[in-house]
C-alpha positions in Angstrom: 0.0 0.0 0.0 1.9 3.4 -1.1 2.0 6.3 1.2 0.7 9.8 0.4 2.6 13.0 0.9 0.3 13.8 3.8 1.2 10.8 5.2 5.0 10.4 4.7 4.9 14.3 5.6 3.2 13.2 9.7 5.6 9.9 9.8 8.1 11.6 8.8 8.1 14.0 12.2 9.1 12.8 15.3 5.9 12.3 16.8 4.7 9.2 19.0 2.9 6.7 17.3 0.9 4.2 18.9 1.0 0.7 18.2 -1.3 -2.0 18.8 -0.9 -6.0 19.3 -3.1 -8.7 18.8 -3.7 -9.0 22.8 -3.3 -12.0 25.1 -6.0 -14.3 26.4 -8.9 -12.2 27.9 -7.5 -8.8 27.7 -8.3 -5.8 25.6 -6.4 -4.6 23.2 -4.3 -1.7 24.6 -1.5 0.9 22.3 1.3 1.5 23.6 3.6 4.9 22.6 6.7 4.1 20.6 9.4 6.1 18.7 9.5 5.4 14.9 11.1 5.6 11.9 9.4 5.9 8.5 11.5 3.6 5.8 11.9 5.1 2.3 10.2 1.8 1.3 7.1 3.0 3.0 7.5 0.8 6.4 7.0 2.3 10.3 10.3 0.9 11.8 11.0 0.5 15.7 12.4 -1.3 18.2 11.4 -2.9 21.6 13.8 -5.0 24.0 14.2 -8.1 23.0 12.4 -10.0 26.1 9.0 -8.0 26.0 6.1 -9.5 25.8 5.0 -7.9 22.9 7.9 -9.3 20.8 6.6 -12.4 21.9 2.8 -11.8 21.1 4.3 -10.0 17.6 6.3 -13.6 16.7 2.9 -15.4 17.4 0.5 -13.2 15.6 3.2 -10.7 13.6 -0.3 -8.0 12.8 -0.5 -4.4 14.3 -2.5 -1.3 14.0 -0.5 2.0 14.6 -1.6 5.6 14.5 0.4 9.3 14.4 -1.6 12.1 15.0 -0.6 15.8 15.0 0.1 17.4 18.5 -1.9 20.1 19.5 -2.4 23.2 18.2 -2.0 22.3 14.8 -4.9 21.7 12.7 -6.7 17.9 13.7 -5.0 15.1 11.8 -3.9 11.6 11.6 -2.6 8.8 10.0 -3.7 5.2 10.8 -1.9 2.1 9.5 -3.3 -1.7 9.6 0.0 -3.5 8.9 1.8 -7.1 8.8 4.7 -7.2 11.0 8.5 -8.8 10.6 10.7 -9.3 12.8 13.9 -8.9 11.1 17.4 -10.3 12.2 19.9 -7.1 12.8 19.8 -3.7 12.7 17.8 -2.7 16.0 20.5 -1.4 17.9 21.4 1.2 15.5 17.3 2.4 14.9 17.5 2.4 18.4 20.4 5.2 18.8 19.0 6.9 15.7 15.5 7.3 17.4 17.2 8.2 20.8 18.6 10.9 19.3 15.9 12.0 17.3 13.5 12.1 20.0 15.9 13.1 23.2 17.9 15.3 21.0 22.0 15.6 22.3 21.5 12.5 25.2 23.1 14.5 27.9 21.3 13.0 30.6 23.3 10.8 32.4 19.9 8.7 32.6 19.5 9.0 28.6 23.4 8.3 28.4 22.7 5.4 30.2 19.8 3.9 28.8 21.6 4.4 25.1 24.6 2.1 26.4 21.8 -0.9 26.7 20.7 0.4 23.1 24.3 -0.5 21.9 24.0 -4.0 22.6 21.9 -5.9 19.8 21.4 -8.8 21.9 19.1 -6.7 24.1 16.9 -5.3 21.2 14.3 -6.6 18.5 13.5 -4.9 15.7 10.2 -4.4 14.7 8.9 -3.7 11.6 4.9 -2.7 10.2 4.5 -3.6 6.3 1.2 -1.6 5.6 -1.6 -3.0 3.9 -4.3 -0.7 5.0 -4.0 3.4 5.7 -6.2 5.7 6.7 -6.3 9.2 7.5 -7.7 11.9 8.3 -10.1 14.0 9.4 -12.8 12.1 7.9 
């Protein structure tokens, strides 16, 4: 499913997206904020740690939903992606520092410096990413 300029145009910020998993037994299904990454392919990249649940749920049903929508006091709009999911092999640690940086700016935290040496490990991270096959947007 190809992207419109509205919507690369809202990905392509560095807003918070929510994703949504296929949930576990008797639960509701719940979005979560993540940092992402729009691909030049037209995929939402991101990452999680390797031992969350979600990877987990992801590797057992790999379908999402994810949304953007534009922060307040611009004008109302949103982009909403159904997508298949992959979990691909490599390359999470170093989405991970590029989104740490894009969304935290120059790390100089020593919290944020902290949390980035995990992000350097690859072992630690999964990398997640949403292959759209429906989008919406809007307003309506």
């Amino acid at each position: 499913m190809a992207l419109t300029a509205y919507d690369r145009d809202l990905l392509g910020r560095p807003l918070h997206g929510l994703l949504t998993i296929p949930p576990g037994p008797n639960r509701l299904p719940a979005p979560r904020p993540v940092w992402f990454e729009l691909t030049p392919e037209g995929e939402v990249q991101l990452f999680s740690m390797a031992d969350a649940l979600k990877v987990r749920r992801l590797e057992a049903d790999p379908q999402a939903t994810f949304v953007v929508v534009k922060p307040d006091g611009e004008p109302e709009g949103w982009v909403s992606i159904e997508a298949d999911v992959t979990l691909p092999d490599g390359g999470a640690s170093e989405l991970a520092l590029r989104l740490a940086e894009r969304y935290w700016g120059d790390l100089a935290s020593p919290e944020q410096r902290e949390r980035v040496e995990d992000y350097r490990v690859e072992e630690n991270l999964r990398r997640i990413v949403l292959h759209p096959r429906r989008v919406t947007r809007g307003p309506a």
